[in-house]
FIKOL-830192 format. One record per residue: residue in three letters; x, y, z of N, C-alpha, C in turn. Coordinates in pm, whole numbers. Example, Ala and Ser with C-alpha at 12.3 -4.5 7.8 and 13.67 -1.06 7.14 Angstrom:
BEGIN
<site><residuo>ALA</residuo><n_x>1319</n_x><n_y>-569</n_y><n_z>780</n_z><ca_x>1230</ca_x><ca_y>-450</ca_y><ca_z>780</ca_z><c_x>1320</c_x><c_y>-330</c_y><c_z>780</c_z></site>
<site><residuo>SER</residuo><n_x>1285</n_x><n_y>-225</n_y><n_z>708</n_z><ca_x>1367</ca_x><ca_y>-106</ca_y><ca_z>714</ca_z><c_x>1290</c_x><c_y>3</c_y><c_z>787</c_z></site>
REM end
This chain:
BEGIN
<site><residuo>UNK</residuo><n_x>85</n_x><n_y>-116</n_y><n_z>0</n_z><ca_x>0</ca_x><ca_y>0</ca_y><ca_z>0</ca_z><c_x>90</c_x><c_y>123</c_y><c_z>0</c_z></site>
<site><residuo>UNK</residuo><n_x>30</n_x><n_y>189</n_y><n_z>-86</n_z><ca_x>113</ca_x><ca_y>318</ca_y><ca_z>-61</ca_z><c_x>68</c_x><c_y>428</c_y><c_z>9</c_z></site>
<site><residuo>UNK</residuo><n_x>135</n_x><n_y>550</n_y><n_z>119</n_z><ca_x>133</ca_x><ca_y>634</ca_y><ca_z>180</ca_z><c_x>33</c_x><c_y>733</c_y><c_z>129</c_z></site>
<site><residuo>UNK</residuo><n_x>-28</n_x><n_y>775</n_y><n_z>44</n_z><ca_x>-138</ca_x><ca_y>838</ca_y><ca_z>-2</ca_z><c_x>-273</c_x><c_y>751</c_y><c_z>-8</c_z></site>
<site><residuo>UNK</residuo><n_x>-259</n_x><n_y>637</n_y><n_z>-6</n_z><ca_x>-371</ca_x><ca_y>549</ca_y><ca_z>-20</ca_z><c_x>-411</c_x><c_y>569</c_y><c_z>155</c_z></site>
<site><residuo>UNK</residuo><n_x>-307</n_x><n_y>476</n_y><n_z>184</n_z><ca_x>-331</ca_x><ca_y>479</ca_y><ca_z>372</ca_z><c_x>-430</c_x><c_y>622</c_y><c_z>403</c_z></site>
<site><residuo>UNK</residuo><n_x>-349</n_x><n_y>753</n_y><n_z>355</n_z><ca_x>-413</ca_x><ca_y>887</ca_y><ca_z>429</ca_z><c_x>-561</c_x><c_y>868</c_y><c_z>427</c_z></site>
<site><residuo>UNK</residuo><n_x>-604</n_x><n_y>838</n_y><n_z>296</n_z><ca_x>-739</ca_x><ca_y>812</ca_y><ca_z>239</ca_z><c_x>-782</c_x><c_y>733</c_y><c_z>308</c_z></site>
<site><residuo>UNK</residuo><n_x>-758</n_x><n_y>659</n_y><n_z>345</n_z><ca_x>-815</ca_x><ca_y>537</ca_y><ca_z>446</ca_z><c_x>-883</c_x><c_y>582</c_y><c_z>562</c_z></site>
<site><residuo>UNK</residuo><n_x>-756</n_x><n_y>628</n_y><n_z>634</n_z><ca_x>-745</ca_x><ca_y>699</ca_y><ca_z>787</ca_z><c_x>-871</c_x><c_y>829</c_y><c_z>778</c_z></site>
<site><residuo>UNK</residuo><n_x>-840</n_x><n_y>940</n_y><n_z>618</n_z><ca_x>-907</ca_x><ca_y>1007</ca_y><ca_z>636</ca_z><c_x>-1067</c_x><c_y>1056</c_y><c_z>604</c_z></site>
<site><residuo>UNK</residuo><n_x>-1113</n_x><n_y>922</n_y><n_z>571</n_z><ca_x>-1228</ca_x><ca_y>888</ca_y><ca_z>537</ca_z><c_x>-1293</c_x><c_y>750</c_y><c_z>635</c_z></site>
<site><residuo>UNK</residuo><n_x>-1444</n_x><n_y>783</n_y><n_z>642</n_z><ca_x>-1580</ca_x><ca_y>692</ca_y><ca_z>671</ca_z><c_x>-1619</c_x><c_y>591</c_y><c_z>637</c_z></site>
<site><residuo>UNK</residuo><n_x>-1557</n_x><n_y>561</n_y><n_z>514</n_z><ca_x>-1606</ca_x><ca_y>443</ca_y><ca_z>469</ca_z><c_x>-1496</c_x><c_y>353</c_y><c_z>531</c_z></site>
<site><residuo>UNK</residuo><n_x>-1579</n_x><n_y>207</n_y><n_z>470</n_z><ca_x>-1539</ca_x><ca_y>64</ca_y><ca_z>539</ca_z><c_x>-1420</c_x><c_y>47</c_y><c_z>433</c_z></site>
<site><residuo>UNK</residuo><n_x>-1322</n_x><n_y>6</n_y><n_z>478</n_z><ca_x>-1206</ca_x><ca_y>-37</ca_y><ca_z>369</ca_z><c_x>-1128</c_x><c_y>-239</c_y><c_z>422</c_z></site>
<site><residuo>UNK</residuo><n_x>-1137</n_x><n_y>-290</n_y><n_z>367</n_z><ca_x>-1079</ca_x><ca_y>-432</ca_y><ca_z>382</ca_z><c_x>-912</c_x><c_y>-432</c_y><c_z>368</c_z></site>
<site><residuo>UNK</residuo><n_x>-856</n_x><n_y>-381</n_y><n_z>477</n_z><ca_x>-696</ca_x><ca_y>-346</ca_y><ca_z>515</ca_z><c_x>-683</c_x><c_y>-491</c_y><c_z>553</c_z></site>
<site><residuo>UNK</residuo><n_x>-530</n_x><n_y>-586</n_y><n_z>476</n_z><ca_x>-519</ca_x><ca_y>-693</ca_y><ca_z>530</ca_z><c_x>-375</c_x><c_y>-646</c_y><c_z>527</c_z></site>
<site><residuo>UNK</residuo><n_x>-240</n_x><n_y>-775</n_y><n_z>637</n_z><ca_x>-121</ca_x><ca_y>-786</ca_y><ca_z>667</ca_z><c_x>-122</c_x><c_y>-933</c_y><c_z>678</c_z></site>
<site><residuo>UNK</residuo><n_x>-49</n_x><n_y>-958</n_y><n_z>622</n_z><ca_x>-7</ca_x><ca_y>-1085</ca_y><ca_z>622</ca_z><c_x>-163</c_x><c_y>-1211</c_y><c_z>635</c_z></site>
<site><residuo>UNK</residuo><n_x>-232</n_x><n_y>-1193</n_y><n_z>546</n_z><ca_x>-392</ca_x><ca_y>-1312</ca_y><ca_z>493</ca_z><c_x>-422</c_x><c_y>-1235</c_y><c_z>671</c_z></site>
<site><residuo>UNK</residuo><n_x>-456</n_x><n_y>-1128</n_y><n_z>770</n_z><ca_x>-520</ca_x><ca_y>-1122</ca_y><ca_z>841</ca_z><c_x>-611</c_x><c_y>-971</c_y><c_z>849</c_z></site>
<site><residuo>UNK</residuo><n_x>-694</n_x><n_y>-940</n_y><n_z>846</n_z><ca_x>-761</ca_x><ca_y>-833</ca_y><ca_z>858</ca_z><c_x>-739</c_x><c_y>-790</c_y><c_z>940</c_z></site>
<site><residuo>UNK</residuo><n_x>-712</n_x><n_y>-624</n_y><n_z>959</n_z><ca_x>-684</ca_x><ca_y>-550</ca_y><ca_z>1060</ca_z><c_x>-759</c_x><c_y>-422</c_y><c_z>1010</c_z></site>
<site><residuo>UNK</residuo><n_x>-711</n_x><n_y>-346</n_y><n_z>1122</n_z><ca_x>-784</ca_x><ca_y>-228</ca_y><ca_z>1101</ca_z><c_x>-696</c_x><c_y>-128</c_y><c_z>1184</c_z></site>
<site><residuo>UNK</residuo><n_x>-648</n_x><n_y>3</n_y><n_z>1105</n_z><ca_x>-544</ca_x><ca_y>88</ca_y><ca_z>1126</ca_z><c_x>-579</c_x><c_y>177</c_y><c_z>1212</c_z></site>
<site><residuo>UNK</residuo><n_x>-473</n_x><n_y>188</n_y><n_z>1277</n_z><ca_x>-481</ca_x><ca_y>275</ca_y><ca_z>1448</ca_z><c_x>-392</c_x><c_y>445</c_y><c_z>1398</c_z></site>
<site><residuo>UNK</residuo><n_x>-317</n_x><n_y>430</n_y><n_z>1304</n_z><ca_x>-252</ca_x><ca_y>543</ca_y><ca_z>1279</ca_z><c_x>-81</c_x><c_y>493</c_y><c_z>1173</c_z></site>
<site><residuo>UNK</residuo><n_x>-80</n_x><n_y>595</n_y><n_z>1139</n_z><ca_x>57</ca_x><ca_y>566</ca_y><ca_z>1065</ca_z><c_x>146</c_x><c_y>682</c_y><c_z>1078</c_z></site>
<site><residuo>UNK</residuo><n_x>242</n_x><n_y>688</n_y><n_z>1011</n_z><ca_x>350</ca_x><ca_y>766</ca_y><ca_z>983</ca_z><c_x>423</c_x><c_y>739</c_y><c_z>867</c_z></site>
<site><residuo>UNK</residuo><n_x>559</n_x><n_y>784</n_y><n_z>800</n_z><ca_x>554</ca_x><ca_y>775</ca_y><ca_z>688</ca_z><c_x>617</c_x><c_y>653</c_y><c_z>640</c_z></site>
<site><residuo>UNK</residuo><n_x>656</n_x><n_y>536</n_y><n_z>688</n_z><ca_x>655</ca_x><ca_y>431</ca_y><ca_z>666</ca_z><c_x>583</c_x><c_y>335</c_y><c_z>745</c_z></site>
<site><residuo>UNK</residuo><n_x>554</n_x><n_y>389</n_y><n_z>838</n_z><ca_x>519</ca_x><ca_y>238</ca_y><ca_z>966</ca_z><c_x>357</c_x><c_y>284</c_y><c_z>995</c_z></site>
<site><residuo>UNK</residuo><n_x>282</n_x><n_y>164</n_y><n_z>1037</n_z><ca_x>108</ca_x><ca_y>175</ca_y><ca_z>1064</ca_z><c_x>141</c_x><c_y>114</c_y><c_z>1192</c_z></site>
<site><residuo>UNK</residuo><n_x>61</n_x><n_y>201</n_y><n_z>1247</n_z><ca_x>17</ca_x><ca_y>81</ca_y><ca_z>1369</ca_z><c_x>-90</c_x><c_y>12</c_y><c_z>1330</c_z></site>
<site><residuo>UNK</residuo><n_x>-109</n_x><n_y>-143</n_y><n_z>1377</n_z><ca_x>-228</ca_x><ca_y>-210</ca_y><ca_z>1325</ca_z><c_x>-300</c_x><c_y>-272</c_y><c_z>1429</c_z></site>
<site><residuo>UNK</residuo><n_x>-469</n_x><n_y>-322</n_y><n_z>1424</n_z><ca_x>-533</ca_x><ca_y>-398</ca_y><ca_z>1549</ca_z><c_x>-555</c_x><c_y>-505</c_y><c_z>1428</c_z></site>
<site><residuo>UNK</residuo><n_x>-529</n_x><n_y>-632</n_y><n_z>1496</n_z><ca_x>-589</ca_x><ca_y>-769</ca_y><ca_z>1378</ca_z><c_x>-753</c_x><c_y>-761</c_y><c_z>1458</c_z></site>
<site><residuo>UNK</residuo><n_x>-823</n_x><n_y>-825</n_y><n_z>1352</n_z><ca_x>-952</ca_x><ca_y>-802</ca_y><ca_z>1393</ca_z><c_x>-1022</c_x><c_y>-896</c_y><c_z>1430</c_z></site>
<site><residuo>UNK</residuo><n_x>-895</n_x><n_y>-1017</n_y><n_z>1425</n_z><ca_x>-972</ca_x><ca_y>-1128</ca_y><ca_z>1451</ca_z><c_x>-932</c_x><c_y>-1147</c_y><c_z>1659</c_z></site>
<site><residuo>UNK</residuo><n_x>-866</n_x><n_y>-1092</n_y><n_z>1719</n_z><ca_x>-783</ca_x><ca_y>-1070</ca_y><ca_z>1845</ca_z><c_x>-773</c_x><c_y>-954</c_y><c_z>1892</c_z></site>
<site><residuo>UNK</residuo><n_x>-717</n_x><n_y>-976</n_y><n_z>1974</n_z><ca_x>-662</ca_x><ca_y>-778</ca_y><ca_z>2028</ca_z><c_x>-499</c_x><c_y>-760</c_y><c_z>2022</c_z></site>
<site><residuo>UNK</residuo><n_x>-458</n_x><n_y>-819</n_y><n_z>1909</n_z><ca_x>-323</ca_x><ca_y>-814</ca_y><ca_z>1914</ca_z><c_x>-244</c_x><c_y>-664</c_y><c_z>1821</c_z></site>
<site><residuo>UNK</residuo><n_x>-197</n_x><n_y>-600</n_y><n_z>1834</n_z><ca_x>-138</ca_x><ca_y>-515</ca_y><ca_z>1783</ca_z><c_x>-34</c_x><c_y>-533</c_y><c_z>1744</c_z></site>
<site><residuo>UNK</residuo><n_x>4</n_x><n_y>-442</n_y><n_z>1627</n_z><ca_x>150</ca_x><ca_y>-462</ca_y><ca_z>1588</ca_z><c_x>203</c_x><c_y>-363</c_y><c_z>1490</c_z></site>
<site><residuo>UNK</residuo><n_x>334</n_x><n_y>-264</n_y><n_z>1514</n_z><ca_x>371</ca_x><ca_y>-168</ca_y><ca_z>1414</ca_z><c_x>436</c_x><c_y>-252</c_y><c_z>1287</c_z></site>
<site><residuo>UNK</residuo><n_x>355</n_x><n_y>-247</n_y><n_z>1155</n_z><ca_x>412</ca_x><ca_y>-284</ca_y><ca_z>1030</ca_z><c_x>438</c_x><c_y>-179</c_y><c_z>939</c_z></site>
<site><residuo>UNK</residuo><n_x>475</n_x><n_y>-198</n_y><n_z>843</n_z><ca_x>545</ca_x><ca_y>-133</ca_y><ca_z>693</ca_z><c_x>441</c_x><c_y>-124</c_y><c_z>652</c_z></site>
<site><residuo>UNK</residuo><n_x>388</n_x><n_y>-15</n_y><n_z>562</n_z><ca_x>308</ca_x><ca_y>50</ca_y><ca_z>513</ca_z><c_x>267</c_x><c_y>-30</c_y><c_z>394</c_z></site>
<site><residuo>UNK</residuo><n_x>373</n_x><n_y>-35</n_y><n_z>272</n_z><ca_x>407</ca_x><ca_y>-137</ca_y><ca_z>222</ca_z><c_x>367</c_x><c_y>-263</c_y><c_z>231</c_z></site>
<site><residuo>UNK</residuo><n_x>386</n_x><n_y>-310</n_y><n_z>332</n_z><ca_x>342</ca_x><ca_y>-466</ca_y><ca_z>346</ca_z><c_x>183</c_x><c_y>-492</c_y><c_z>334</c_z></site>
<site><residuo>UNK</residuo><n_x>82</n_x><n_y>-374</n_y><n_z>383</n_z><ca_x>-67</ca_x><ca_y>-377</ca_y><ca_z>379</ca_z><c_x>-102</c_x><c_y>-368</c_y><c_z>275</c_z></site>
<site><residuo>UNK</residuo><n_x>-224</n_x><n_y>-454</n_y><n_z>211</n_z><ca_x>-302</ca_x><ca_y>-462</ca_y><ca_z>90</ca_z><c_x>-432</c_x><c_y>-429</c_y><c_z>127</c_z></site>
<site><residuo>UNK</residuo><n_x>-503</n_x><n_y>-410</n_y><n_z>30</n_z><ca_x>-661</ca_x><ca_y>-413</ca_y><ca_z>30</ca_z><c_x>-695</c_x><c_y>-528</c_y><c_z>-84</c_z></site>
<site><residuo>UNK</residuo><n_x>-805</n_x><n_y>-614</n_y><n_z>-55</n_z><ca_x>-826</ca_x><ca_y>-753</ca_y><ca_z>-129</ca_z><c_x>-933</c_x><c_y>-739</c_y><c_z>-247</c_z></site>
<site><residuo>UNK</residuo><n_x>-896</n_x><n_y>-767</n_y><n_z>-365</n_z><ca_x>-999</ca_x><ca_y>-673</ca_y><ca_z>-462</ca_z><c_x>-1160</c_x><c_y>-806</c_y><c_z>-414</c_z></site>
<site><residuo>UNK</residuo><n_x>-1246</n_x><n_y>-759</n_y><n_z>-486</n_z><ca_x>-1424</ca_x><ca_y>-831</ca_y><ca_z>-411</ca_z><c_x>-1399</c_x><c_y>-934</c_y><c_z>-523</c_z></site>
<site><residuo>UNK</residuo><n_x>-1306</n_x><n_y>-970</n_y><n_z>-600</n_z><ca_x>-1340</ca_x><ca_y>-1136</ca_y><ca_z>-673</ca_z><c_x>-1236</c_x><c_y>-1213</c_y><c_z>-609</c_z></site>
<site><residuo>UNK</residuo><n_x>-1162</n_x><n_y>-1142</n_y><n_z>-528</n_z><ca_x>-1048</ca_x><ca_y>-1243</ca_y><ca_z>-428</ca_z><c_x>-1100</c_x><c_y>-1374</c_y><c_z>-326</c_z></site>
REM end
């Protein structure tokens, strides 16, 4: 993912499908390389690479 996408994310209402590594999470904040992330399946947190997050297109 790239750093302008993320902002859009963060700075908008709508629902977005943010995954890290095949797990859904949902973004707590970023900076210009690193996100903080919540997995959504737990309460586990974890700072990743911006980079490393996808969004899963709807025929995935």
């Amino acid at each position: 993912m790239e750093l302008n996408r993320m902002k859009h994310i963060l700075n908008n209402d709508d629902k977005y499908d943010v995954y890290y590594d095949n797990r859904a999470v949902w973004i707590q904040g970023a900076n210009d390389e690193i996100a903080k992330v919540g997995f959504v399946d737990n309460f586990e947190e974890k700072d990743v690479f911006i980079k490393d997050l996808y969004e899963r297109n709807l025929g995935d």
